[in-house]
N, C-alpha and C positions, 0 to 999 in steps of 0.2 A: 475091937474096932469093927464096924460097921462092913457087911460083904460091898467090893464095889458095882457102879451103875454106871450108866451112859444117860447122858444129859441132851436134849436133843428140842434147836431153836428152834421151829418154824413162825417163821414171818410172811404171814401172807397180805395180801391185800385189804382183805377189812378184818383182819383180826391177828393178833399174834398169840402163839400158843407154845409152852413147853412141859416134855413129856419126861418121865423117870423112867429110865427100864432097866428091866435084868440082862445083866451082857451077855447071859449063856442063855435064855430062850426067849428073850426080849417081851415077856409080856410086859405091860403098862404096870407099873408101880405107885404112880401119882402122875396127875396132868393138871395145867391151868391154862385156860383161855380170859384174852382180852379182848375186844373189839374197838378198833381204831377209826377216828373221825374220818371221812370223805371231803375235800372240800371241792366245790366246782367254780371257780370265779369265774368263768365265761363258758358257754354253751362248746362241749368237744375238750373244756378245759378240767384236768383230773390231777388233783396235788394232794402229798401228808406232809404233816408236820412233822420232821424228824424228829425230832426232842419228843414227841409224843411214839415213836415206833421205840424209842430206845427204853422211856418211861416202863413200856407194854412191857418190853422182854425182861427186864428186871423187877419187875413185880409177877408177873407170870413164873419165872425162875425161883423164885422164892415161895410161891406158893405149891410150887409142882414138888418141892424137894419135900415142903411142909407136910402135904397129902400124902408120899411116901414113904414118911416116917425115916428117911435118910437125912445123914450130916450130908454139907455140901464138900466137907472134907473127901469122901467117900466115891467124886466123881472121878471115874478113871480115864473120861477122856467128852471133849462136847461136839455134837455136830450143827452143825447150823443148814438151814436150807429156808431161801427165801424166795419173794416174790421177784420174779425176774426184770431186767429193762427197766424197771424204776430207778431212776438216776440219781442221786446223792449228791453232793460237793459240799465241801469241809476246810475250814484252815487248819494248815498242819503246826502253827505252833498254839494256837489254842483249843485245836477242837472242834471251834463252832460250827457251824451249819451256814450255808449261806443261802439264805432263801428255803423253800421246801422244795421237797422231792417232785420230779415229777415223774407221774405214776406211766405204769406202760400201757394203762388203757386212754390214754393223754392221746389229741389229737389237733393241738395246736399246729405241727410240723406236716399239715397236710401239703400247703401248695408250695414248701420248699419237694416236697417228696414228687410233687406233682411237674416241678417246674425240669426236674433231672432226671425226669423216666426215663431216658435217652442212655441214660447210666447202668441202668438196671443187667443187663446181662454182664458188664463186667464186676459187679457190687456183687451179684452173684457166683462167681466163677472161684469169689475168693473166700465169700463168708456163708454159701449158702441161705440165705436170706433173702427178701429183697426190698426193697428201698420205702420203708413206711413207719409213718409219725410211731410205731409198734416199740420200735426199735431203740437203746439207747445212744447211739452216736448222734442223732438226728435233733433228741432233747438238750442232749453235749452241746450242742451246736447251738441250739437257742439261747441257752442261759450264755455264754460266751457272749454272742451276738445281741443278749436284749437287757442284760442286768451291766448297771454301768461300771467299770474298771474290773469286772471280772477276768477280761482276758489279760490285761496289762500283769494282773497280779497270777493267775494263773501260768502265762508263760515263761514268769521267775520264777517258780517253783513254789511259789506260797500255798496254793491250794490243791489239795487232792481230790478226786472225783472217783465213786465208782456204784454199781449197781446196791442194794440194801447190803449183801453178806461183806462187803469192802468195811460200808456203814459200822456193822456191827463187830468185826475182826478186833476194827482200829481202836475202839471204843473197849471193848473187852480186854483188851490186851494195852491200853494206856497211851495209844497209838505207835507202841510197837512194831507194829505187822500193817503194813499198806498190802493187801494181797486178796485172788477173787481164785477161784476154781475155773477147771477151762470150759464147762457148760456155764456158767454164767458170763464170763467174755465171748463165748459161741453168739450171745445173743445181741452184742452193744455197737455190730456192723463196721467194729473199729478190726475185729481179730480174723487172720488169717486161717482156717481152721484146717487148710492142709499142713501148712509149715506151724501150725499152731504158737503166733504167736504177734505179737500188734505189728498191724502193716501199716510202715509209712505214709504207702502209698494216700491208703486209706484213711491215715490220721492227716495228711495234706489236704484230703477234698473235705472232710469235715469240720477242718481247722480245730483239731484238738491237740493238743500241746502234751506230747508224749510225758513230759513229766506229771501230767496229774495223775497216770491212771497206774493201777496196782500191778503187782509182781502175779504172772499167772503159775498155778500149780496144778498137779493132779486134783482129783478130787478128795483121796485121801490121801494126806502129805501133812506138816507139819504145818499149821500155820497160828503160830506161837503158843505162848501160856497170859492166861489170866492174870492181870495187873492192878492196884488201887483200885480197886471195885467194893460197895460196903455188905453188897449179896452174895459173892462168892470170893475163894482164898484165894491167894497169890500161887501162883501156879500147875493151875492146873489147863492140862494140855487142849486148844482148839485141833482134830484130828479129820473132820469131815467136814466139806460145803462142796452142795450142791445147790442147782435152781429148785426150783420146784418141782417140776416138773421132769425132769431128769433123774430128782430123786426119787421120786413116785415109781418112774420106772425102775430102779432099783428095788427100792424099796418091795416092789412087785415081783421079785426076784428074777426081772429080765436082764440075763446079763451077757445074753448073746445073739447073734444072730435068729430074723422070724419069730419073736417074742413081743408081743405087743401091748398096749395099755391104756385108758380112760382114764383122765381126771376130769370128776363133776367139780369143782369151785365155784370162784364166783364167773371163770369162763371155763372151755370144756377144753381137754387137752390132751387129742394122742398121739400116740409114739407109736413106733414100731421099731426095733434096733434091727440093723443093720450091721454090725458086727465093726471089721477092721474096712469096712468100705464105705467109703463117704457115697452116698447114690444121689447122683442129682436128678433133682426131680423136674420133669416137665409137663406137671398138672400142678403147676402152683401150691405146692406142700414146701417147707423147708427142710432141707438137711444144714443137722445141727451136733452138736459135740456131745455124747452121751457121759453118765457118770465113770470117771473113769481109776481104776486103782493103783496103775504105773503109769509111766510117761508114754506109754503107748497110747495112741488115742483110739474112741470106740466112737461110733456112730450112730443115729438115729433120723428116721425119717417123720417131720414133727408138723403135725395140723392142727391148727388153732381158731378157737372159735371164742369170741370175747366176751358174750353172753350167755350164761349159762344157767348157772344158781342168781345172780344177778337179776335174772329175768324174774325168779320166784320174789326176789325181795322188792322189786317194782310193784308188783299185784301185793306184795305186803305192805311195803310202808310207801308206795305212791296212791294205788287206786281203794288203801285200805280196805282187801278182801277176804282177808282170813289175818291173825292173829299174828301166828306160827308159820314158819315156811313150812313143817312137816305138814301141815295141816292142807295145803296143794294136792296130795295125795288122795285124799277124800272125796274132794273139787271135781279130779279128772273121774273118778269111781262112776259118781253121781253122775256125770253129763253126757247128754242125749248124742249118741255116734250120730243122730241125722242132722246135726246142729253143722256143718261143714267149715268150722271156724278155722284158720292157719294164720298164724303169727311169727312172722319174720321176726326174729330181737335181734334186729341190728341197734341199740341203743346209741353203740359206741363206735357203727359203723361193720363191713362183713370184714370177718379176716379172710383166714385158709377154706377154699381152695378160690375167694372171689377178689379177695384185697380191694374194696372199694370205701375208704375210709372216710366218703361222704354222705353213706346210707344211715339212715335210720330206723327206727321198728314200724313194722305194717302188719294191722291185722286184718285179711280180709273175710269176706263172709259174713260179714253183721246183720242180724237182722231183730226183729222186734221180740224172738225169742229165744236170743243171746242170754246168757247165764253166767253169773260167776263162776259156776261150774265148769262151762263151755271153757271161758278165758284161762282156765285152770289148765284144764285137758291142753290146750291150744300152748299154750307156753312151755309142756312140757313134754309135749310132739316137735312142737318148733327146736328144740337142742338135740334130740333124737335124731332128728332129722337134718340138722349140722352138721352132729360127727356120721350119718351114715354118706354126705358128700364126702367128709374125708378119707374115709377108709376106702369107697371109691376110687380115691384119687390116688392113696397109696396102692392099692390093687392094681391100678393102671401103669406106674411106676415101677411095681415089681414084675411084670407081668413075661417081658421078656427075658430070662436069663434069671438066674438068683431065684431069689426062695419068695413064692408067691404069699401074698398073709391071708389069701382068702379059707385058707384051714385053720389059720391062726382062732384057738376064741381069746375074746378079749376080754383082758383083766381089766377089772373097774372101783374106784375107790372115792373118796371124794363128798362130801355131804348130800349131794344130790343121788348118791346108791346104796343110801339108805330103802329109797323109795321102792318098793319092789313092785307098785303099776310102771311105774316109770322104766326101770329096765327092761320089766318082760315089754315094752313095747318098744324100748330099744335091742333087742335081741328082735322081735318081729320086723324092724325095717330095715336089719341086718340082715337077716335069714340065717344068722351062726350065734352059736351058744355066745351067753354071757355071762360072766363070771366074778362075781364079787369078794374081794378081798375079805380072809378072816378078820383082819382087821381094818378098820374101814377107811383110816387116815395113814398110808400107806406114803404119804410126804414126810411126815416125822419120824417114820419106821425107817425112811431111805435113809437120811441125813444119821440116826442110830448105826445103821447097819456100816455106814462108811465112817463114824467114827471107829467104832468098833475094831473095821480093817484096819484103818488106818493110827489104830495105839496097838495093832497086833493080838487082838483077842480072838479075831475069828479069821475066817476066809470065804472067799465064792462058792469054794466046794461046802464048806458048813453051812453056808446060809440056804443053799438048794435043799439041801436035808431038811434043815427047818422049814423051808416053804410047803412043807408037803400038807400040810395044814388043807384039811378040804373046806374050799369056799362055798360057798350058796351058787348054785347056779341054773341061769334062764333058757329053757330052747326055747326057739321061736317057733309058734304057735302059727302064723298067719297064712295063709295061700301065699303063690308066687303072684297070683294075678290081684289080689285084695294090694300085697305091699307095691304093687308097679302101678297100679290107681292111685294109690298116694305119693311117691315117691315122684309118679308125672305130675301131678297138682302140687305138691313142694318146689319143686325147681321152677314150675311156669309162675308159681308167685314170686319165687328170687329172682329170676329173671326180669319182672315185671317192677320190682321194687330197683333192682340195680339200672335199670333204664331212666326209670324214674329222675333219679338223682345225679347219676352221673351220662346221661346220654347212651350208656353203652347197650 
């Protein structure tokens, strides 16, 4: 018989992937990536096809087992980790799907979010959050409110609703197991994240009807066995889910207090944990529920940026500028530093630390000897320069009391830290080292690693050990006076672009 492995879902947003690894030192054994349709039926509007995410995972899973020359008999336990706030609803006696997903970079639920800002510090008080189309309660609330007899029938208990890993649980398991981890209900503005657990309160102002939504658990907990599936056997154990991005943090081997992290995707996404203290933030960061391995919960302080790598595949397959998204790297090498080009990618709107979910991208500085090159550079300063407001803002959050993260270097992972122009100039607008992940998809390494804990193979203290792995890492190179030239000419174009659109 076959040595056993850990089988590990990530479901992200344009693509889903699953990885094989060894349980004792977790290198990759086999992998398979799929890439999933986008649909936009109206301008702010971002939907998948469910049936096509589930298609993904089940052919990805069979080919990841193929590549590693393992039976699927031989899985000791699966972790799953998905994209977060993309919303799902399913009927529970057959399964189906009702409608498609709507995606968390969805921004239909602007001028409900716009119309209850008034709401906002109590939406906060309870979820850490604050009140934006981002979010999955909001999208809850649309399809109730805009698809006809959904609510009749969801308030009988006919239908289930929950973020992607709900999706995929129920599905896996036959729908046995209606169930989500507590960093992905940290994210859907329905869950109480002190008393960790859905607030009425909450589920009255969004009008969601407590019976659709899933049973929450740790992160590693049981949440069932494999069922009627024709890719893999009948029971074998679901043991880890996390979001994405909480995995990542994990996965990163942050699992305590002052420990921070980068995800490059298709938005940018970091953490800092926070430990056993929830830290409310008052520079518009969210505190959110980190991965967690008992019923004690852990915390993090979480800045979100919604364009990221997204921005790369704009200049790829919108203004058809390079091929390859690796191929951006080049672009920025090549392009004239007197060219002064700055490129807002608000596509889908700013998130963290501006929340203005009616902006758009602005590039300014054009001039008649703009370059592909230029735009290149310019897109990948512009996400740089995203996560260096955030960490800002976290900085400003920690700054009295508790443990400051301006010593913190930042772990970084994600397809866009591949790029190594790209980080050393994210380390220069930082001013503090940056540090890239041995391995460099550190989302399906988290979701492994909490399966892992969670069938009892390993622990926190093993997995530190294993982390000791030296990553590739950037100082920053720059003056203090070169990065605060820029960093002033960054913000007076957000500023400038957030005016723009929203008055402010």
């Amino acid at each position: 018989m076959s040595s056993p492995v850990i089988l590990a879902i990530d479901q992200g947003t344009t693509s889903s992937r699953a990885v094989v690894y060894d349980p004792t030192t977790f290198a990759v054994l086999g992998s398979a990536q799929q890439e999933i349709e986008q649909h936009y039926p109206r301008d702010g509007w971002v939907e998948h096809e469910p049936e096509e995410i589930w298609y993904s995972v089940a052919r990805t899973v069979r080919e990841a087992l193929a590549k590693s020359g393992r039976e699927a008999k031989s899985i000791a336990a699966i972790g799953i980790t998905n994209q977060r706030e993309t919303t799902v609803v399913w009927e529970r006696v057959t399964g189906r799907t009702v409608g498609r997903a709507i995606v968390w970079q969805d921004r239909r639920t602007t001028d409900f979010c716009r119309e209850h800002v008034a709401k906002q510090p109590w939406l906060t008080s309870k979820t850490g959050l604050v009140l934006d189309p981002y979010f999955s309660g909001t999208k809850l609330r649309w399809m109730l409110e805009n698809v006809p007899e959904l609510k009749t029938a969801a308030e009988s208990g006919q239908l289930a609703a929950g973020t992607v890993d709900s999706f995929l649980i129920w599905r896996l398991t036959s729908g046995t197991t209606h169930a989500t981890d507590a960093s992905n209900a940290s994210r859907t503005l329905l869950f109480n994240i002190h008393e960790m657990k859905w607030d009425d309160e909450l589920l009255k102002f969004f009008g969601v009807p407590r019976a659709m939504l899933p049973e929450v658990k740790p992160s590693a907990a049981d949440f069932g066995v494999t069922k009627g599936l024709d890719f893999l056997p009948d029971g074998i154990p679901i043991r880890g889910v996390a979001g994405d991005q909480q995995a990542a943090l994990f996965g990163q081997g942050c699992f305590g207090p002052a420990t921070a992290k980068c995800t490059y995707g298709t938005g940018a996404f970091f953490l800092l944990h926070t430990g056993d203290t929830a830290v409310s933030s008052k520079h518009k960061l969210l505190t959110t529920v980190a991965a967690t391995t008992d019923a004690k919960p852990k915390y993090a302080l979480e800045g979100a940026v919604f364009v990221a790598g997204a921005a790369v595949q704009w200049l790829r397959d919108g203004l058809h500028l390079f091929k390859s998204s690796a191929d951006v790297e080049q672009l920025a090498r090549q392009s004239n530093p007197a060219e002064g080009v700055l490129f807002v990618p608000g596509l889908v709107g700013l998130g963290a630390p501006h929340w203005v979910p009616e902006a758009r991208g602005v590039i300014f500085g054009l001039t008649r000897a703009t370059t592909a090159d230029d735009l290149g550079r310019a897109a990948l300063e512009g996400v740089a320069f995203q996560v260096a407001d955030l960490i800002d803002a976290a900085e400003k959050d920690m700054g009295s009391g508790g443990d400051r993260s301006a010593g913190v270097v930042l772990k970084v992972d994600g397809g866009m830290s591949a790029n190594d122009w790209f980080l050393q100039f994210q380390a220069d607008v930082l001013g503090r080292p940056v540090a890239r992940a041995a391995q460099g998809e550190s989302t399906a390494l988290g979701a492994a690693f909490l399966a892992a804990v969670g069938a009892g193979l390993t622990d926190e203290a093993k997995l530190t050990a294993l982390m000791s792995a030296v990553a590739t890492r950037f100082e920053a190179k720059m003056s203090a006076t070169d990065r605060e030239v820029k960093l002033t000419a960054w913000r007076k174009a957000v500023r400038a672009v957030i005016g723009f659109y929203s008055g402010g």
